[in-house]
C-alpha distance (Angstrom), angle and dihedral (degrees) to the residues before:
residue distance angle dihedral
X1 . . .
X2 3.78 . .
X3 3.52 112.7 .
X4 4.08 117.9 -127.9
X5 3.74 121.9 -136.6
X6 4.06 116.3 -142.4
X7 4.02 115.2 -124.9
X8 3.51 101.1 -122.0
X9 3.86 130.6 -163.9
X10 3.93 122.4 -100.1
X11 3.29 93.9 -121.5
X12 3.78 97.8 53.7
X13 4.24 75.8 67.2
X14 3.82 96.7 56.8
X15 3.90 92.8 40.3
X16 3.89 83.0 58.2
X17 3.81 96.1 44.3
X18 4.05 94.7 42.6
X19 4.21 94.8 46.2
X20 4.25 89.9 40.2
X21 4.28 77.5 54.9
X22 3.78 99.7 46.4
X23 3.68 97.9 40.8
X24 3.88 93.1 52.2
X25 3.80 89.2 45.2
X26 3.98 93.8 47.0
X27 3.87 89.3 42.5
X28 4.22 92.6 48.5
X29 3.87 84.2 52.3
X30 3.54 103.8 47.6
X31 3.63 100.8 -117.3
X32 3.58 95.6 107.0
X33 4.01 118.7 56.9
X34 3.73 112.4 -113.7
X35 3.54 92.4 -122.5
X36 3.65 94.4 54.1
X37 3.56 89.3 41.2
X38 3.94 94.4 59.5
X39 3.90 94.7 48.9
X40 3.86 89.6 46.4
X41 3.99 86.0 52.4
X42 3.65 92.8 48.0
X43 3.68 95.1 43.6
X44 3.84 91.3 51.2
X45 3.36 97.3 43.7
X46 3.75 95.8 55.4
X47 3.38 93.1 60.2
X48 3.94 99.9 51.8
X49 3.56 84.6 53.4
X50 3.46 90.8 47.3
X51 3.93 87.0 49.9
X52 3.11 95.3 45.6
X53 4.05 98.2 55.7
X54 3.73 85.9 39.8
X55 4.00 86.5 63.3
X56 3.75 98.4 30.8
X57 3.96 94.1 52.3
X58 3.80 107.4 7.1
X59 3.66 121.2 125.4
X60 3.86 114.9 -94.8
X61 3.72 103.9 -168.9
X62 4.29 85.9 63.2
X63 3.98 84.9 44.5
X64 3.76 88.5 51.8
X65 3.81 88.3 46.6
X66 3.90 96.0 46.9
X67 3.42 92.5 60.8
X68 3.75 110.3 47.1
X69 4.04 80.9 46.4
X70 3.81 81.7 58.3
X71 3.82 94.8 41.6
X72 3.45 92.7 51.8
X73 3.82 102.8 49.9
X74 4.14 82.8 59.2
């Protein structure tokens, strides 16, 4: 069984990217408890892998359809 990779947004990406950045810089100055700052790390970091395979391997021809579904309910 082939496993199927979800097309995911861009901005699911920068979210990622920008809360992986602020919870290593609010861990590194003690304002965030280590604890915390570990889950938030893992958490974030999931999903820019998960980003990342969804634009590496993700299926184009449902990306293509996604959006002219999108551009056609405007």
């Amino acid at each position: 069984m082939k496993f199927k990779y979800a097309p995911l947004p861009g901005s699911f990406m920068i979210l990622s990217m920008l809360g992986l950045i602020i919870s290593l810089v609010y861990m590194n100055y003690g304002r965030l408890d280590p604890s915390f700052g570990v889950a938030f790390i893992i958490v974030f970091a999931i999903m820019l892998i998960s980003s990342i395979l969804s634009m590496t391997h993700g299926p184009v021809e449902e990306s293509f359809a996604m959006d002219n579904a999108r551009k056609r309910k405007k």
